[in-house]
Each structure stands twice: as C-alpha cells, then as structure tokens.
C-alpha positions in Angstrom: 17.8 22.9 15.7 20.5 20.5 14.6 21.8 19.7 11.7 20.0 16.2 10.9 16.7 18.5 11.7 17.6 21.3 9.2 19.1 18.2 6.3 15.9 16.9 7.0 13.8 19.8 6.7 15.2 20.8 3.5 15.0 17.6 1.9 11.2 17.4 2.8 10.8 21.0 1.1 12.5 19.8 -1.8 10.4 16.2 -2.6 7.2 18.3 -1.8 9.0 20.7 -5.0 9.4 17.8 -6.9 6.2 16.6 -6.4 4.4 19.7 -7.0 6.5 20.2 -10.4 5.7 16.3 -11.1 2.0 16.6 -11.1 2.2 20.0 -13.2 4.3 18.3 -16.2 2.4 16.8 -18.7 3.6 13.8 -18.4 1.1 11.1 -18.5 -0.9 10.1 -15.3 1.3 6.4 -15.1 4.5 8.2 -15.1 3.7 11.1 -13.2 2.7 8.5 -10.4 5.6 6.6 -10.7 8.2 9.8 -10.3 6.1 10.5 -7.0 6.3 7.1 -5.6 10.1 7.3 -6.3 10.3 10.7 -4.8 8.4 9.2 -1.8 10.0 6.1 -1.6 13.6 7.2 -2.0 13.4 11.0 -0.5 17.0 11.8 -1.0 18.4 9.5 -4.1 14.5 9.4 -5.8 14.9 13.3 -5.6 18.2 13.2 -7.3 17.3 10.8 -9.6 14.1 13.3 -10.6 16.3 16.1 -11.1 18.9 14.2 -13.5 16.3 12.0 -15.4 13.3 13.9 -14.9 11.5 15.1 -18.1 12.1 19.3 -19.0 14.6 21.2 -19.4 18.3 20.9 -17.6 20.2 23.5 -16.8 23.2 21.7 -17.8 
C-alpha cells in the first residue's frame, strides 16, 4: 500500500467515527444531519471541523 491508500483509509475510518458518534449525540435530528452531510461532503476539513465545533466534551 502507499501512502495516499493508507491517508485515505484512515480518514475513511475516522468520518465513519464521526458519524457513528454524530447519530449517538443527542443532538437534534436537523443538526445531526447536517454534521453528517459536512462530514460527507468535506471528509477531511468537515472531520476537523466536527472535532473542534462539534457538540460534547473537548479534551482541551
């Protein structure tokens, strides 16, 4: 494998994360499908984006 296959392997494993921990938030239905259209949309940034602005806890 190269590296592009491997980048893109674990960004796929971390949007299907997010997601999962999207749809288990209680957050309401509008917003939780929003966060997983960005995730979708923007895989990388939409993931990043999630993490920073996402609702729970930071670990900063």
């Amino acid at each position: 494998m190269d590296m592009t296959r491997i980048g893109s392997l674990i960004i796929l494993i971390a949007d299907i994360y997010a997601i999962v921990m999207i749809m288990q938030s209680s957050a309401k239905a509008v917003e939780k499908l929003l966060w997983v259209l960005v995730v979708l949309l923007l895989p990388l940034i939409g993931l990043i984006i999630w993490y920073l602005a996402g609702p729970g806890k930071k670990p900063f």
